[in-house]
N, C-alpha and C positions, 0 to 999 in steps of 0.2 A: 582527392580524398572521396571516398563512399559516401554515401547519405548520412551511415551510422561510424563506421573505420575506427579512429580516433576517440569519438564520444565514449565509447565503451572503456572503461579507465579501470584503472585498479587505485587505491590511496597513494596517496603521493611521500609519506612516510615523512622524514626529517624535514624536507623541502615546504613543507605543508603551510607552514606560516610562513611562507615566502610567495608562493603563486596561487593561494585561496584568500579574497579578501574578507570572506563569512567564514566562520569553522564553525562543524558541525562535532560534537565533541564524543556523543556517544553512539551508542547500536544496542537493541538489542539480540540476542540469538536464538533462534527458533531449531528445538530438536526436536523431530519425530517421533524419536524413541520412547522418549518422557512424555509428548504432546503435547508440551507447554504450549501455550498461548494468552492473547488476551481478548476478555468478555466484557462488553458493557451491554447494558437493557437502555436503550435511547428512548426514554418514556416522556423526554421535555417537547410540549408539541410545538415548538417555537422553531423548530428545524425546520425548514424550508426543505421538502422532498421533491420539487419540481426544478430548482435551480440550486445547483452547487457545485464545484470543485475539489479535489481529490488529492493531493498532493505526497507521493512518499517516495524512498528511496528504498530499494533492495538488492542485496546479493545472492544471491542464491548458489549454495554453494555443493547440494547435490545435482546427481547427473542421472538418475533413474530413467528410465525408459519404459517401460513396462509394471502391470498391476496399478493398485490404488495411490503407490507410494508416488509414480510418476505424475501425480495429479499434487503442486505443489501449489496452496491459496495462501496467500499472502493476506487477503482482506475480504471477507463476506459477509451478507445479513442475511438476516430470514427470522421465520417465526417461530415459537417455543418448539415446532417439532423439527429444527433444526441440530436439537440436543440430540437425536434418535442418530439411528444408522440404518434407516429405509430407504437413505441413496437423493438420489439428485431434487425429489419432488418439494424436499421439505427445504432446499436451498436455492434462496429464491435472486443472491446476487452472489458472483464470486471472481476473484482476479487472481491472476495468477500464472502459474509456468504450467504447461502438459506438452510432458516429454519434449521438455525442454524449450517448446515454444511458448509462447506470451500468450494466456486466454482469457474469456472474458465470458461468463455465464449472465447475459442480458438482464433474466430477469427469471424464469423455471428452468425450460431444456435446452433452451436456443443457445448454441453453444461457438461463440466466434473463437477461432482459432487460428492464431497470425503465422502462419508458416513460413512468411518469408522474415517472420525475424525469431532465429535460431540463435539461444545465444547458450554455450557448456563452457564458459571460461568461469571456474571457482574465483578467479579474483578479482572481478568484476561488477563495480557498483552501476546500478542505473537508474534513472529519474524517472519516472509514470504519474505521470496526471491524465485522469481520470471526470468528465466533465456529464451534467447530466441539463439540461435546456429544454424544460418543456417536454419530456419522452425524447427526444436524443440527444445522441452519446457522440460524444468524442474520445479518444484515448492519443496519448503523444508520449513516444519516449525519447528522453535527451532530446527534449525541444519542438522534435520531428513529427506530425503526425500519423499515426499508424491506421487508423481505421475509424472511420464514421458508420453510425448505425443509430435506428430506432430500438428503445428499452420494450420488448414485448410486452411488458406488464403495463405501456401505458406511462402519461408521463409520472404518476404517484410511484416513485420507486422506493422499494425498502428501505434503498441506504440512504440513512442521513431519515428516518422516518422513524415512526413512532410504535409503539408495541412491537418492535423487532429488537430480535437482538444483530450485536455487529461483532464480527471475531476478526484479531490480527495474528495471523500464523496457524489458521488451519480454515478447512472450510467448514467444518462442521465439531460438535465436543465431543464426538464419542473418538471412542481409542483405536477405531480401525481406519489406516490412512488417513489422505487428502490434506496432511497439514505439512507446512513451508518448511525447506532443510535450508536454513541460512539464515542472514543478517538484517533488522529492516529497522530504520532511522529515519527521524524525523516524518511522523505523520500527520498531518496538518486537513482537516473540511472546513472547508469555507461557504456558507449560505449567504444565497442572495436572493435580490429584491423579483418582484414579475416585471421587472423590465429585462430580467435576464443579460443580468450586467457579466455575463461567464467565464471567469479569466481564462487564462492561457499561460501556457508551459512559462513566460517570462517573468511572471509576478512569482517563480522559483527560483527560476536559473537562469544560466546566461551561460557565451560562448566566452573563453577566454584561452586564448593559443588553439583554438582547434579545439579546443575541451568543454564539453558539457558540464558548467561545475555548479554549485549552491549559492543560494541569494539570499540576503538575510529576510523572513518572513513574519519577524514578530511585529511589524508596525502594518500588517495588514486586517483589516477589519472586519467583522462576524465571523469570526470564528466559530463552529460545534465545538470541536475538539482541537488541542495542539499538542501531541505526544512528541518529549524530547528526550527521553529516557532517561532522563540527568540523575534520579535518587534509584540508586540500587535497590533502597528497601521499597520502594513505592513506583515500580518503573510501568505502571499505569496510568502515574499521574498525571492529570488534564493541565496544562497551562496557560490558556484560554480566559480562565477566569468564570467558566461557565460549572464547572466540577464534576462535568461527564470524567469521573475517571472511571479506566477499565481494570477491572479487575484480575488479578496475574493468578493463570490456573496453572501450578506445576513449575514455576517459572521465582528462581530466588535472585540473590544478588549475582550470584557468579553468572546469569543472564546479559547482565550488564555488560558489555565491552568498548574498547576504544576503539574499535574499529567502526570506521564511517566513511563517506564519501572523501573527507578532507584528513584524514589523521593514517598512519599506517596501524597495523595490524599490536591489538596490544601484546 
């Protein structure tokens, strides 16, 4: 088996409660066309911007290649002129697919771009933790590491920081491009201490038959935020216990779906 081969899954449909011992139950869905997303202003300065962890699952289920639409973010922050459309200056972090590959906007332009992991299968959930230790970065998919680097801004990064805003499913609020065509479940930021206690892809997942699959993650501690998408009407809600909830711009109940990492397609 490849590094990645196997890891790459699609849901397991009926079988699901039989070889997942976590189920993850929902998804939301992120369309471009609408530009739904979700927006919190992370104004609690109790967030630890120098040591945190990343934890989410996505699908991504367009294939674009070309223009602003091939630039699909999944998860960014930045500051109020991040609402504008003056392009890359005012978004200061952002993750996500371009043209198809897995990127990683450090911190303003610096722009890593993982070319050797190419993924265009529509049915295909994956696992990305996303780590930040003192100004650097780790990133690991399905478990794997993909790429180590320093955050250019230094180690005070936006995400998981304060007077910044944070968006799930686009990289920026205005209505041209750059936001995610597909599925994303379960979002979990974890703050920690300056001993830089940093997890790793296992305090998610785990390998089971070959498979990259989900771990249950509610008994782990500081949470920022735990997005689980479980109330249709409220599918920003925090469950954390801290009440960052994000607010749903564009985005109703038919948002909601059963499709996840462990469930088949509703």
């Amino acid at each position: 088996m490849s590094s990645y081969g196997n890891q790459w899954f699609a849901s397991a449909g009926a079988d699901a409660p039989v070889f997942y011992d976590y189920q993850i139950e929902h998804s939301i869905r992120i369309d471009p066309a609408d530009s739904s997303h979700l927006k919190l202003n992370a104004s609690d300065a109790s967030n630890n911007r120098r040591y945190w962890t990343l934890s989410t699952w996505v699908k991504k289920t367009g294939v674009e290649t070309s223009g602003d639409d091939a630039l699909n973010t999944f998860y960014a922050a930045g500051n109020d002129g991040i609402t504008n459309t003056s392009g890359y200056s005012n978004v200061v972090l952002g993750l996500g697919f371009y043209q198809n590959h897995l990127y990683l906007n450090s911190q303003t332009t610096n722009m890593i771009n993982q070319t050797s992991i190419e993924r265009r299968d529509p049915s295909a959930w994956i696992h990305v933790v996303l780590s930040a230790n003192n100004g650097a970065g780790l990133c690991y998919i399905d478990g794997v590491q993909t790429v180590s680097f320093n955050y250019d801004g230094g180690a005070d990064t936006a995400w998981n920081g304060t007077s910044y805003y944070q968006y799930i499913g686009t990289r920026r609020a205005g209505t041209t491009g750059y936001h995610f065509d597909g599925y994303i479940a379960e979002m979990i930021m974890i703050s920690h201490s300056s001993n830089a206690a940093v997890l790793t892809p296992t305090s998610f997942g785990e390998t089971k038959n070959g498979v990259w699959v989900p771990k249950d993650v509610s008994g782990l501690s500081n949470k920022d935020f735990y997005l689980k998408f479980e109330n249709a009407s409220d599918l920003g809600n925090d469950s954390s216990g801290n009440n960052r909830d994000f607010t749903a711009v564009n985005m109703g109940a038919d948002h909601q779906v059963l499709d996840s990492p462990t469930y088949g397609v509703d």
